[in-house]
C-alpha positions as CSV (number, residue, x, y, z in Angstrom):
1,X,95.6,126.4,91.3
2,X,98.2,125.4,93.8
3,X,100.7,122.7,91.7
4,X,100.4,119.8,94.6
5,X,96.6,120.4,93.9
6,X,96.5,119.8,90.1
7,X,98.6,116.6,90.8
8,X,96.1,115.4,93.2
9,X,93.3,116.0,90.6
10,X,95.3,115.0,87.7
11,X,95.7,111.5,89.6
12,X,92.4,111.1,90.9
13,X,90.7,111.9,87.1
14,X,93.3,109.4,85.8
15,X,92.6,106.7,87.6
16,X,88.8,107.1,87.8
17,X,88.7,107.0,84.1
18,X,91.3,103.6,84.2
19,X,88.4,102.0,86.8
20,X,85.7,102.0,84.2
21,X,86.2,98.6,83.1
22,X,84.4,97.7,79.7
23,X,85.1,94.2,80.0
24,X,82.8,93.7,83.3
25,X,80.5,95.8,82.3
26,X,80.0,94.4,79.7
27,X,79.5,90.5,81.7
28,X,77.7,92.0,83.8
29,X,74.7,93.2,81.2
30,X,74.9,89.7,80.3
31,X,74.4,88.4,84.2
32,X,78.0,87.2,85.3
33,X,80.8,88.2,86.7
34,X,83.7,88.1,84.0
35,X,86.1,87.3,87.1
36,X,84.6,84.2,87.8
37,X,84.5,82.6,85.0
38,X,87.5,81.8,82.1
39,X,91.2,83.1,82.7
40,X,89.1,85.3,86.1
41,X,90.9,88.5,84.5
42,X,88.9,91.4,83.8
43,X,90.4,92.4,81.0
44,X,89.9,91.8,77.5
45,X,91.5,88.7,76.8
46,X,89.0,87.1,78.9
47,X,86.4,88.5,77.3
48,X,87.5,87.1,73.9
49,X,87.2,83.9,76.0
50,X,84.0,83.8,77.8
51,X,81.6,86.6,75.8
52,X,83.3,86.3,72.5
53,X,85.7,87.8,69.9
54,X,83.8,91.0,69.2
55,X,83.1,91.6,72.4
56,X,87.1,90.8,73.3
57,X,88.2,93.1,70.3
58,X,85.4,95.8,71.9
59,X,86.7,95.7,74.9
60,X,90.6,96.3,74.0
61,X,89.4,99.7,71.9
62,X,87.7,101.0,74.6
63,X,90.3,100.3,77.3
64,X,92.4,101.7,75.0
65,X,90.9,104.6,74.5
66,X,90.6,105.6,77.9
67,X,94.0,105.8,78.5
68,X,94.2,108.2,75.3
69,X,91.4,110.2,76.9
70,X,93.0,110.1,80.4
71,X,96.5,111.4,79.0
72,X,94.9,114.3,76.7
73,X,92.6,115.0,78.8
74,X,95.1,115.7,81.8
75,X,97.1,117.6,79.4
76,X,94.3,119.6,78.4
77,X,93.0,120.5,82.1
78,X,96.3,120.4,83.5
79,X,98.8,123.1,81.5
80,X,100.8,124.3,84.1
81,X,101.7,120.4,85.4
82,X,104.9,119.3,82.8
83,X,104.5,115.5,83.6
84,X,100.5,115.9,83.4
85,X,100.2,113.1,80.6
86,X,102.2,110.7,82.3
87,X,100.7,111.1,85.5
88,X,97.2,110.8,84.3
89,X,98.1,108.0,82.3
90,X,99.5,105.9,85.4
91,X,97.1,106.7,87.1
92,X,94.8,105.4,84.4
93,X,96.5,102.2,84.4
94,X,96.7,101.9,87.8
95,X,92.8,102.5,87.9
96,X,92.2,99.4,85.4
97,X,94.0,97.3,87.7
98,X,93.2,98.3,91.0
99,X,89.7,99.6,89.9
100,X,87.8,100.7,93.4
101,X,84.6,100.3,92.9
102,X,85.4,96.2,91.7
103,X,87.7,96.2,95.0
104,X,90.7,96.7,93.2
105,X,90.2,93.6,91.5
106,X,90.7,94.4,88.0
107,X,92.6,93.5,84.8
108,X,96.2,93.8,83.6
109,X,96.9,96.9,82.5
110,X,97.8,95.6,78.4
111,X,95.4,97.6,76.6
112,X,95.2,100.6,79.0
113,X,99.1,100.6,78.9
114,X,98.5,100.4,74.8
115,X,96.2,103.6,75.1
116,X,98.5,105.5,77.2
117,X,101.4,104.8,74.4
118,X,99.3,105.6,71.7
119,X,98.4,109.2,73.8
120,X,101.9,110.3,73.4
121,X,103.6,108.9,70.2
122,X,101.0,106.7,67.3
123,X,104.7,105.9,65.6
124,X,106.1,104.2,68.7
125,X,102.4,102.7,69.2
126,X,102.6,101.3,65.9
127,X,106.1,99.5,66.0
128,X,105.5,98.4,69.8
129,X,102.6,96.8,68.8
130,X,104.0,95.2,65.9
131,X,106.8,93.9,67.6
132,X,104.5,92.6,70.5
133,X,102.8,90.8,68.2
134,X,105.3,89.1,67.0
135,X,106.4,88.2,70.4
136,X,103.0,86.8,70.7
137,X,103.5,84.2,68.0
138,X,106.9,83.2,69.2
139,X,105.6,82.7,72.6
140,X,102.2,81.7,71.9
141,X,101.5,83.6,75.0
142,X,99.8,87.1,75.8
143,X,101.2,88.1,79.1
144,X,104.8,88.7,77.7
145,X,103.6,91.4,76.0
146,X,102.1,93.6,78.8
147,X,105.8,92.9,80.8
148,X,107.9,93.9,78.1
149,X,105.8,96.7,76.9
150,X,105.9,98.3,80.5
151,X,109.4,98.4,80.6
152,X,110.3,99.3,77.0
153,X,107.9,102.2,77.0
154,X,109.2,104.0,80.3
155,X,112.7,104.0,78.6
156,X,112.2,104.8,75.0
157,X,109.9,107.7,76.5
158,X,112.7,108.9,78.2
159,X,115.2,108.9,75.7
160,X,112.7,110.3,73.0
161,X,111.9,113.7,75.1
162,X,115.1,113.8,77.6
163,X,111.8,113.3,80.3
164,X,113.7,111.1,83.0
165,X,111.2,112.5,85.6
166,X,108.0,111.4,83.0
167,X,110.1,108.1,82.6
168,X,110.3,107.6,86.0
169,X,106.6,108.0,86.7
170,X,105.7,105.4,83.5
171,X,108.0,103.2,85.4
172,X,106.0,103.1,88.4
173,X,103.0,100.7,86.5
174,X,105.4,98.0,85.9
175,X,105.6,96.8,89.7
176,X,101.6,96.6,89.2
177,X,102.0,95.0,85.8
178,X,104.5,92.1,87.1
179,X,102.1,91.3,90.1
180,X,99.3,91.2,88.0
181,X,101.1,88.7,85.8
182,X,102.5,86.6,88.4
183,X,99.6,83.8,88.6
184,X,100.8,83.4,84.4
185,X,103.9,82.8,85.1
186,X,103.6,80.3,87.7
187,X,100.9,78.6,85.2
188,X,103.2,78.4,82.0
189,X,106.0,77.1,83.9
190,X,103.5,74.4,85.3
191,X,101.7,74.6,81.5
192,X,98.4,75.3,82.9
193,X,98.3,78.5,80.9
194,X,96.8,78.7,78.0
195,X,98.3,79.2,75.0
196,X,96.8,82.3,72.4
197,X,96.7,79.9,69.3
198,X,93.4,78.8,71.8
199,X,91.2,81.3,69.5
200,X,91.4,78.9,66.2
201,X,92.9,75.8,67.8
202,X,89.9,75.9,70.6
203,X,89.6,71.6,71.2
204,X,93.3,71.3,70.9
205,X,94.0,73.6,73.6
206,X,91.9,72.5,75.7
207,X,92.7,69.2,75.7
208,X,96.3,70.5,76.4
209,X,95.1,71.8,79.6
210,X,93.2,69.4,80.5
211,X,95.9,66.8,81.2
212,X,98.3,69.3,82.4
213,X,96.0,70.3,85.1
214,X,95.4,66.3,85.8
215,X,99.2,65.6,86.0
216,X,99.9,68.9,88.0
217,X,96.6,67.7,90.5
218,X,98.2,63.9,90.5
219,X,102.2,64.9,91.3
220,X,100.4,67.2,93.6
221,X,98.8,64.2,95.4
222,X,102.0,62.4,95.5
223,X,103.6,64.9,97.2
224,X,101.2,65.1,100.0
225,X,101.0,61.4,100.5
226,X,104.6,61.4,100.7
227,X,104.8,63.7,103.1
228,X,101.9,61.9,105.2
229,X,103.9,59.1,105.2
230,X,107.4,60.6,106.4
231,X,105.2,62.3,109.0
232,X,103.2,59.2,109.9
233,X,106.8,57.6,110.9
234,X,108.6,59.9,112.7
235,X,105.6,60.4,114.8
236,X,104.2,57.1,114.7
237,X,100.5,57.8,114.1
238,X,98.5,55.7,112.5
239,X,99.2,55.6,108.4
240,X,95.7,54.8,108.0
241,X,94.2,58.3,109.5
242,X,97.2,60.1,107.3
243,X,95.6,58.4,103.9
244,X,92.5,59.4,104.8
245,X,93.8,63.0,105.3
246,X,94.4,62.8,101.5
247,X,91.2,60.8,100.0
248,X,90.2,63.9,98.2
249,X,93.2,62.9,96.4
């Protein structure tokens, strides 16, 4: 089989293994979609949220393990490519994200990135995933974890098998990762995001976000009737139609 051909299949097995989403599936036996309800992720986080934390802790095993199946699997079917695994397991991540038949609206990426790490070294799972959850605790947030662990992975990888080609084509999830987890930065920094001491500090939480999202809603309206105004007085319109621009305010 021609090389350029096994990397074609190698990526197209990858990432169709990474679009089978347990977490939707799953919401979707029980009659909703996953991504309109909760955080609107995909992924198993939400899951812990909206179905449950068995269903959650469900979830993360089996995204997990598809990236372990995707990675030995590739290098099973795929001797002759050197970088099979880390294709394959790219592409698996890749596929959880960007899953086609959910119109590439899918989760983050943690736990298939977790599989994938897993595939290739259980010792470098082990301490990564220690280490991310203590990150977890000093944050209190989830999504620092899926950042860092994209871009610690690629590089230890690299220095652990002298692979800076397999590195290289790791690397290329983290763009995917960061755009994923773009909308949680934008709510921490406005404290909209919810924290993950949510799971036994439920009421708490919640009240948290509730007047964060009222204050953020209120500057919000402030802004826009300031602007009204300004507008109303350079052009010298009627302040009275500019108020009622903002009564849903």
């Amino acid at each position: 089989m021609p090389v350029w051909l096994s990397v074609i299949l190698c990526i197209l097995m990858g990432y169709l293994i990474g679009c089978i989403n347990p977490a939707y599936l799953f919401a979707r036996i029980r009659g909703f979609d996953i991504r309109k309800t909760g955080s609107g992720n995909a992924g198993a986080s939400n899951a812990v949220i909206v179905m449950g934390k068995t269903v959650g802790i469900i979830s993360a095993i089996l995204d997990i393990a598809k990236g372990v199946l995707s990675v030995r699997l590739a290098m099973l079917l795929f001797p002759e490519l050197v970088y099979a695994g880390e294709i394959a397991g790219v592409a698996s991540i890749l596929g959880h994200i960007f899953p086609v038949f959910m119109g590439f609206r899918g989760g983050k990426g943690l736990a298939a990135l977790g599989g994938v790490i897993l595939s290739f070294d259980i010792r470098v799972f082990l301490i990564m995933l220690l280490l991310e959850i203590l990150l977890i605790f000093i944050t209190d947030y989830i999504c620092f974890t899926a950042i860092t662990a994209s871009v610690i992975f690629p590089i230890l990888h690299g220095f652990m098998t002298g692979q800076v080609i397999g590195a290289l084509i790791l690397a290329i999830a983290v763009p995917a990762i960061l755009y994923k987890h773009m909308e949680n930065l934008r709510r921490i920094r406005a404290g909209t995001e919810a924290h993950f001491s949510l799971l036994w500090h439920r009421d708490k939480e919640a009240q948290r976000l509730e007047a964060n999202m009222e204050k953020q809603e209120e500057n919000s309206c402030a802004d826009s009737y300031s602007e009204s105004d300004s507008e109303s007085e350079s052009d010298g319109t009627d302040k009275q139609q500019s108020e009622s621009n903002n009564s849903g305010c």
